[in-house]
C-alpha positions as a Markdown table, in Angstrom:
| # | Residue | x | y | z |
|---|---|---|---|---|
| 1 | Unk | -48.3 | -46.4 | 9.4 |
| 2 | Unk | -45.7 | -47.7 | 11.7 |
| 3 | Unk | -46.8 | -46.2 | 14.8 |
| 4 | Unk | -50.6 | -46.9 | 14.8 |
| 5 | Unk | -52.9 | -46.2 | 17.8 |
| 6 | Unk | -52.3 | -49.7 | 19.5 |
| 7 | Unk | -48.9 | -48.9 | 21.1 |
| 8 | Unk | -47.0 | -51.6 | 19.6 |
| 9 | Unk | -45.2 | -48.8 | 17.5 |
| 10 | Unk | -41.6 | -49.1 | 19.2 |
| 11 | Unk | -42.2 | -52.8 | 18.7 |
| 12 | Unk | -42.4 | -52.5 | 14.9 |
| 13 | Unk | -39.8 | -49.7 | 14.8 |
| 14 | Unk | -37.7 | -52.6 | 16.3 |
| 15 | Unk | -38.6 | -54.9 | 13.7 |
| 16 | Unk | -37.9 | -52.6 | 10.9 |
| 17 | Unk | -34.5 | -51.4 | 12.5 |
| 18 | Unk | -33.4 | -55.1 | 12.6 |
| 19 | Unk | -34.6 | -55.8 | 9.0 |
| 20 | Unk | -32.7 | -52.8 | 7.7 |
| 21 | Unk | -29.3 | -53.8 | 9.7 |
| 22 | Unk | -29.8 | -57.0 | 8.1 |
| 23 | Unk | -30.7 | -55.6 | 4.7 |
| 24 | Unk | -27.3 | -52.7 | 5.4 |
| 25 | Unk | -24.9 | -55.8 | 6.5 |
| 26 | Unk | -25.8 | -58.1 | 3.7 |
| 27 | Unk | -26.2 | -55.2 | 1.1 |
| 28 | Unk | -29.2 | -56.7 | 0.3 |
| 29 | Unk | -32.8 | -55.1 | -0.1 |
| 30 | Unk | -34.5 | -58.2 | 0.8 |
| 31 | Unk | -34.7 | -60.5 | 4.0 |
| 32 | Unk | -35.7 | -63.8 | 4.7 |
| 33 | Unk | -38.6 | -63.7 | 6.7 |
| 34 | Unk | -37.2 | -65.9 | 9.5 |
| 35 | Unk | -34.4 | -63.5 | 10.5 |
| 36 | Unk | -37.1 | -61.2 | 11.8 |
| 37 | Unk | -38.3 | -64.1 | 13.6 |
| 38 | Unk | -37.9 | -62.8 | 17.1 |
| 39 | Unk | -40.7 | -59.7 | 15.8 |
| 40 | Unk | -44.3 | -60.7 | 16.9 |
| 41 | Unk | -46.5 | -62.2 | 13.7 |
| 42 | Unk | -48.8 | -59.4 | 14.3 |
| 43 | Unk | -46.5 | -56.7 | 14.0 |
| 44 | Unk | -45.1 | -57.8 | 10.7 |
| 45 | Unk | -48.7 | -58.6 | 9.4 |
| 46 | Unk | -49.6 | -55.0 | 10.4 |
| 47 | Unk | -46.2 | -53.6 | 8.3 |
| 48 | Unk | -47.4 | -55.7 | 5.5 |
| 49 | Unk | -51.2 | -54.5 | 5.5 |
| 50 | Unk | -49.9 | -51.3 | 5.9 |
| 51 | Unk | -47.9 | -51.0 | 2.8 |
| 52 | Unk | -44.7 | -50.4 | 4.6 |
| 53 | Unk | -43.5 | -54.2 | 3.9 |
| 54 | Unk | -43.6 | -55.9 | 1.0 |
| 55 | Unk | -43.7 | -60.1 | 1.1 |
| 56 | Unk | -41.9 | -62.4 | -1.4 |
| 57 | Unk | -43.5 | -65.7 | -1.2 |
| 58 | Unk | -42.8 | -69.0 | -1.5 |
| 59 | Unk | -44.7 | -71.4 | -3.9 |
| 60 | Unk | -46.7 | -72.9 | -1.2 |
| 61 | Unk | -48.0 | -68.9 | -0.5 |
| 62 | Unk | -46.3 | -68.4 | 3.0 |
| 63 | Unk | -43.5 | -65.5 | 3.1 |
| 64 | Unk | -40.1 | -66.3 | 2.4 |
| 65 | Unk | -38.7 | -62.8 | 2.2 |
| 66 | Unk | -39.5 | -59.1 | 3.1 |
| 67 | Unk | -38.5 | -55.9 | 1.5 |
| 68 | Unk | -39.7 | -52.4 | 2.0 |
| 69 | Unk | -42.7 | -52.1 | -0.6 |
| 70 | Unk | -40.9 | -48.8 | -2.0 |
| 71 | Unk | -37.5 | -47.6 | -2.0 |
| 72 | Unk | -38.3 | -44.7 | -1.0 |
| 73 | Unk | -39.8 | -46.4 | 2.2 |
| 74 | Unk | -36.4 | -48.0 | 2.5 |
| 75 | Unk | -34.2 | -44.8 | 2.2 |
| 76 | Unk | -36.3 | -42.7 | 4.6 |
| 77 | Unk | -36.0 | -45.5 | 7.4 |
| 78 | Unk | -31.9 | -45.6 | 7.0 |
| 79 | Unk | -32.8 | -41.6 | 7.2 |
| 80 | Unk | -34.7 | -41.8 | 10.6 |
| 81 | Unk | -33.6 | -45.9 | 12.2 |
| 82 | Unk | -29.8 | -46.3 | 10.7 |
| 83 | Unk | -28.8 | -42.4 | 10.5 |
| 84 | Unk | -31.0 | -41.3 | 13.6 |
| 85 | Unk | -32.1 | -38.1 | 11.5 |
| 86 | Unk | -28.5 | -37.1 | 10.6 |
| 87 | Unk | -27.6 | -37.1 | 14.7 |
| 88 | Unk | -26.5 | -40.8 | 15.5 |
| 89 | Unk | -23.1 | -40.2 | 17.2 |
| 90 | Unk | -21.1 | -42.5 | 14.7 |
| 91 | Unk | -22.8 | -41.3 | 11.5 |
| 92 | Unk | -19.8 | -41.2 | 9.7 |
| 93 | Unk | -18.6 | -44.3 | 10.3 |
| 94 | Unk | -22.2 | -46.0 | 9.7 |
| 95 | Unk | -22.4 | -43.7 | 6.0 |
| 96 | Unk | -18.1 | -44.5 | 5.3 |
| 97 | Unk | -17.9 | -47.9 | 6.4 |
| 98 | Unk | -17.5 | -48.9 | 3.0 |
| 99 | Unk | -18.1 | -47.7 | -0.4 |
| 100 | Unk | -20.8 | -50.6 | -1.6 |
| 101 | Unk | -22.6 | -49.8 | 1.9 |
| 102 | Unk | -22.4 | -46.0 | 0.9 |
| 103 | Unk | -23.9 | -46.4 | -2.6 |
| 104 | Unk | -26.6 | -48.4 | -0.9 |
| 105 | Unk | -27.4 | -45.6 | 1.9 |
| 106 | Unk | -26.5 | -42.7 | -0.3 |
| 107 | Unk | -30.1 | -41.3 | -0.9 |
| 108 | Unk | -31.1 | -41.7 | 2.7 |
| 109 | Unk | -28.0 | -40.0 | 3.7 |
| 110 | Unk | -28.9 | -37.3 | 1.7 |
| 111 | Unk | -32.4 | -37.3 | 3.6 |
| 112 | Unk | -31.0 | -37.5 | 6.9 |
| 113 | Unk | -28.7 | -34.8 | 6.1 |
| 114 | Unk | -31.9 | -32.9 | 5.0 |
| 115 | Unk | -33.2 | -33.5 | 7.7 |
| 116 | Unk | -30.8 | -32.3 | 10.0 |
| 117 | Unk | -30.0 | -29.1 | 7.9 |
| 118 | Unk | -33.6 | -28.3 | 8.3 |
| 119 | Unk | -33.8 | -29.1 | 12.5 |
| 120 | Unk | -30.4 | -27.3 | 12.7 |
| 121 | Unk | -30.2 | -23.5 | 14.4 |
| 122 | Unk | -28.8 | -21.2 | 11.8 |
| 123 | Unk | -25.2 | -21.2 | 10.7 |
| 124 | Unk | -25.7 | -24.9 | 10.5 |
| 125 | Unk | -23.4 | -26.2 | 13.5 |
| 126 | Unk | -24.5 | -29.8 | 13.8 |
| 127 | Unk | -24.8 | -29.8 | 10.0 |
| 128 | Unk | -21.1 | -28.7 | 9.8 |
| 129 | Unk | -20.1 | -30.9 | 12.4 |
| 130 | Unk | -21.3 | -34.3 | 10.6 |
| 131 | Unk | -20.1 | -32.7 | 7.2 |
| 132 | Unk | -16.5 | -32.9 | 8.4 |
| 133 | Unk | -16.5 | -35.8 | 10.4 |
| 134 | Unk | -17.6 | -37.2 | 6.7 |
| 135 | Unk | -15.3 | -35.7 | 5.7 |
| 136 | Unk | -12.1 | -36.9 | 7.3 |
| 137 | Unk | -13.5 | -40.2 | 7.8 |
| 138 | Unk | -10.7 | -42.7 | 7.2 |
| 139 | Unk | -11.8 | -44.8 | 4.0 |
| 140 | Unk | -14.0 | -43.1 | 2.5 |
| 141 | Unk | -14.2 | -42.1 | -1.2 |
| 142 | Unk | -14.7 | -39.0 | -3.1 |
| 143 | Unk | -18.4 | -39.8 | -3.6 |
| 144 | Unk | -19.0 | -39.8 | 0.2 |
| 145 | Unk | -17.2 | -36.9 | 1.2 |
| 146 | Unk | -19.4 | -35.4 | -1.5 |
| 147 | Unk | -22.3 | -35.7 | 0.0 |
| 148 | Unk | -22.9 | -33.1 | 2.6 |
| 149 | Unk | -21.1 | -30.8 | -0.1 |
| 150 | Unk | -23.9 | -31.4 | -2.4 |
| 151 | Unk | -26.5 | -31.2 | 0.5 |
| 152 | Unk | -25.1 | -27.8 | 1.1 |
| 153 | Unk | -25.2 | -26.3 | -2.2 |
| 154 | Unk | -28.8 | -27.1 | -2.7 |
| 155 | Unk | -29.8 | -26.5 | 0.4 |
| 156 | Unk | -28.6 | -23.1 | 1.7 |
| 157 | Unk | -30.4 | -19.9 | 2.1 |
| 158 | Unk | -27.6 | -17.7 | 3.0 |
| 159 | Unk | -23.9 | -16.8 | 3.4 |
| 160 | Unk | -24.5 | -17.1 | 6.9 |
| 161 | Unk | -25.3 | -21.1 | 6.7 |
| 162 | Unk | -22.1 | -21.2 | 5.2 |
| 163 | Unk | -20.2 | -19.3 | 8.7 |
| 164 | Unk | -18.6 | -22.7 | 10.2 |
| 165 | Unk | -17.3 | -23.5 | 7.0 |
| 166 | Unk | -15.5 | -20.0 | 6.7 |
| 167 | Unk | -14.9 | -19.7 | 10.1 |
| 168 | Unk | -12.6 | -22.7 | 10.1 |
| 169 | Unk | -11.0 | -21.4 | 6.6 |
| 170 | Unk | -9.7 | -18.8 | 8.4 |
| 171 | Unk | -8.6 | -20.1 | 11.3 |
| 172 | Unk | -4.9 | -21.9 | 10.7 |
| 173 | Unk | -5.8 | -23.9 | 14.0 |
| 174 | Unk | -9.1 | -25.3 | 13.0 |
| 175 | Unk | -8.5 | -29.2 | 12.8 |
| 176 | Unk | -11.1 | -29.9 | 10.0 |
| 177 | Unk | -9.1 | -27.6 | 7.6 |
């Protein structure tokens, strides 16, 4: 839906990353319309059609504000724009930042960390690695260093997803002990 066949796809990925930030830094699930002014008309009017966007108008029937039409649609794009998939090099720090901002990207955490447990070679190593860095993240409470925890126990096949985990229990050196 977001990509189409008319190669304005990054262009409306763009528009729906910058909604979200906005949406993420105001802790809001709505937008006005006018601070995704720099998007092209046609690209939000295609998110709209779509069903990707939803619009909020004003009484005079123009758009005021813009909100993702489900939120579902709204946690799978913090999964895959805000989270990169579980892989964005600072996902701690985007997930910990602050607990209100947590609660808000909570479920598409979970789904990027899906995500990433699923793409992940066995024994889980980038997994592992994000799970830690969550949690020791300065800040954070016990509902986001639960995450990746809870992840885990729902999402593991075998002792052997669990090896990184162990490893670094048995290691006194290991710094995420």
């Amino acid at each position: 839906r977001v990509i189409g066949s008319d190669h304005r796809g990054l262009a409306r990925e763009g528009l729906l990353r910058g909604a979200l930030d906005r949406m993420l830094k105001e802790r809001r699930i709505q937008v006005p319309v006018h601070d995704v002014a720099e998007a092209r008309i046609e690209d939000l009017d295609h998110l709209l059609s779509e069903g990707v966007l939803s619009p909020e108008k004003k009484a005079q029937g123009s758009v005021a504000r813009i909100s993702f039409a489900h939120h579902v649609l709204f946690d799978y794009a913090v999964a895959r724009l805000t989270l990169e998939s579980g892989r964005a090099p600072d996902f701690a720090a985007r997930l910990t930042s602050s607990d209100e901002r947590a609660l808000l990207m909570a479920p598409g955490a979970t789904m990027a960390l899906q995500i990433l447990w699923q793409e992940d070679e066995p024994g889980r190593p980038m997994f592992w690695k994000k799970a830690f860095e969550v949690a020791g993240a300065d800040g954070t409470g016990a509902f986001c260093r639960m995450l990746p925890a809870r992840d885990a126990a729902t999402l593991t096949g075998n002792l052997q997803d669990f090896e990184p985990v162990l490893d670094c229990l048995r290691r006194r050196d290991c710094p995420d002990r």
